[in-house]
C-alpha positions as CSV (number, residue, x, y, z in Angstrom):
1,X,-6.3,20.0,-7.9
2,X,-4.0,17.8,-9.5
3,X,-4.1,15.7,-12.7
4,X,-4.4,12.6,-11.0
5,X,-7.1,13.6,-8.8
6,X,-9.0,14.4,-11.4
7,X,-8.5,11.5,-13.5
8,X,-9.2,9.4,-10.2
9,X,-12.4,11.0,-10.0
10,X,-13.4,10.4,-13.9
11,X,-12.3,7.2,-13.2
12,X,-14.7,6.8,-9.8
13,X,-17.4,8.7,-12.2
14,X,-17.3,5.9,-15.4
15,X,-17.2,3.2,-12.4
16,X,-20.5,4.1,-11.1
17,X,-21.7,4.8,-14.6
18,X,-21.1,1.1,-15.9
19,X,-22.2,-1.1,-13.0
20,X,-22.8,-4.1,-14.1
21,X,-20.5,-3.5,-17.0
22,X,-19.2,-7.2,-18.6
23,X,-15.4,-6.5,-17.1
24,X,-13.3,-6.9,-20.4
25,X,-15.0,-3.8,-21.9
26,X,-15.0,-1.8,-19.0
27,X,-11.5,-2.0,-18.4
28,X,-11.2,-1.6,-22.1
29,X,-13.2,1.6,-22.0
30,X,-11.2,2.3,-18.8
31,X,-8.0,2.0,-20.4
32,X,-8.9,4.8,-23.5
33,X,-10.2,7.3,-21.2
34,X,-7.5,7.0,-18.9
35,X,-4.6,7.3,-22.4
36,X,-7.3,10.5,-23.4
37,X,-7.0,12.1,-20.1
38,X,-2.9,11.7,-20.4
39,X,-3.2,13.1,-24.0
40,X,-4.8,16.2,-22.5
41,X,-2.6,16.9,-19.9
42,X,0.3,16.3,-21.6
43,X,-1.5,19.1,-24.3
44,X,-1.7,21.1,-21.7
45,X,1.6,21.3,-20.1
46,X,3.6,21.8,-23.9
47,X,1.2,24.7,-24.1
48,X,2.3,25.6,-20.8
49,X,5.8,26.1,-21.7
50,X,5.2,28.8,-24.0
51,X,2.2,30.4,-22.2
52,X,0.3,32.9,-24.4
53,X,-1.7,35.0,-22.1
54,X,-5.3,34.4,-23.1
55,X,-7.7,37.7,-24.2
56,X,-8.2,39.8,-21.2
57,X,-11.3,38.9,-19.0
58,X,-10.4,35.4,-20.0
59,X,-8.8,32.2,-18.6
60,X,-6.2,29.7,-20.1
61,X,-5.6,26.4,-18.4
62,X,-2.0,26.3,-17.3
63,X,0.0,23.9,-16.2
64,X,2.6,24.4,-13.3
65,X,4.1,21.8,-10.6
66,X,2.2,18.7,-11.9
67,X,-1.0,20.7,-11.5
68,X,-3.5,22.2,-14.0
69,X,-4.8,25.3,-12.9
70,X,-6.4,28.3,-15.0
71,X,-4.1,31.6,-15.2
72,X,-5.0,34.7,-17.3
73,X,-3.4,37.7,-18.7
74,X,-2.4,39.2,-15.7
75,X,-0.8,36.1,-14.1
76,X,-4.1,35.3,-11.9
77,X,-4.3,31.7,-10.8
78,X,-7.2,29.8,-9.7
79,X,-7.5,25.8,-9.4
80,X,-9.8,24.1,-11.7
81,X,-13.5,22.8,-9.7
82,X,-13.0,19.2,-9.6
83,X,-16.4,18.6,-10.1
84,X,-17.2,20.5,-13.0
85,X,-14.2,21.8,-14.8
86,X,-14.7,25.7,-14.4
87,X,-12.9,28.2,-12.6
88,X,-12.1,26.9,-8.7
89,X,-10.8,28.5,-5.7
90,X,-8.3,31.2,-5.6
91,X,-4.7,30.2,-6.0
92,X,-3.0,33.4,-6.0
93,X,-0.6,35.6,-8.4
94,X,2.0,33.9,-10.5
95,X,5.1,35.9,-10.4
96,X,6.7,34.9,-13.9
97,X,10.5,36.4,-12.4
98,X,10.4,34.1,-9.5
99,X,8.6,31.5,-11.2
100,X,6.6,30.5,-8.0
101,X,2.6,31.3,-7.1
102,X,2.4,34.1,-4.5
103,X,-0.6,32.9,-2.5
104,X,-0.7,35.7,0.0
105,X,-2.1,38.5,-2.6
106,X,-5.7,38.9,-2.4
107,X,-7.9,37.5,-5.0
108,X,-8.6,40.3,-7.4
């Protein structure tokens, strides 16, 4: 899933949250969580330029192609669940030589 859908679906989320909302705060409040969401991709892809493999058994969030996805130690990729935020659907193997996402290899 890509950064924007995801912030288009917090954004969708807060709407329906603050119906009725008086509409110079709620674009206000609209505004900061839309900078905050852009503050955390923007963490995430500098961390993704000098990836650090996370703790085996674990996942890291990782950014590649204007996506976030989680990758772990051995190069595993899965997308992040839109609706929650935890590990997704496979993606496939990141092969680090090529630098592309092999998405014929079975997920492990």
């Amino acid at each position: 899933m890509s950064a924007q859908e995801l912030s288009d679906q917090g954004m969708y989320a807060i709407l329906c949250a603050t119906k009725g909302m008086n509409l110079k705060r709620l674009t206000l409040l609209l505004t900061t969580v839309k900078a905050e969401m852009e503050k955390r991709r923007e963490t995430i892809k500098a961390a993704s330029v000098n990836w650090e493999a996370p703790p085996e058994g674990l996942v890291r969030n990782w950014f590649y192609e204007d996506d976030i996805y989680f990758r772990d130690a051995e190069n595993n990729v899965w997308h992040v669940d839109s609706r929650n935020g935890d590990l997704g659907s496979w993606k496939g193997l990141y092969l680090p030589d090529e630098d592309r996402i092999d998405e014929s290899v079975d997920e492990p």
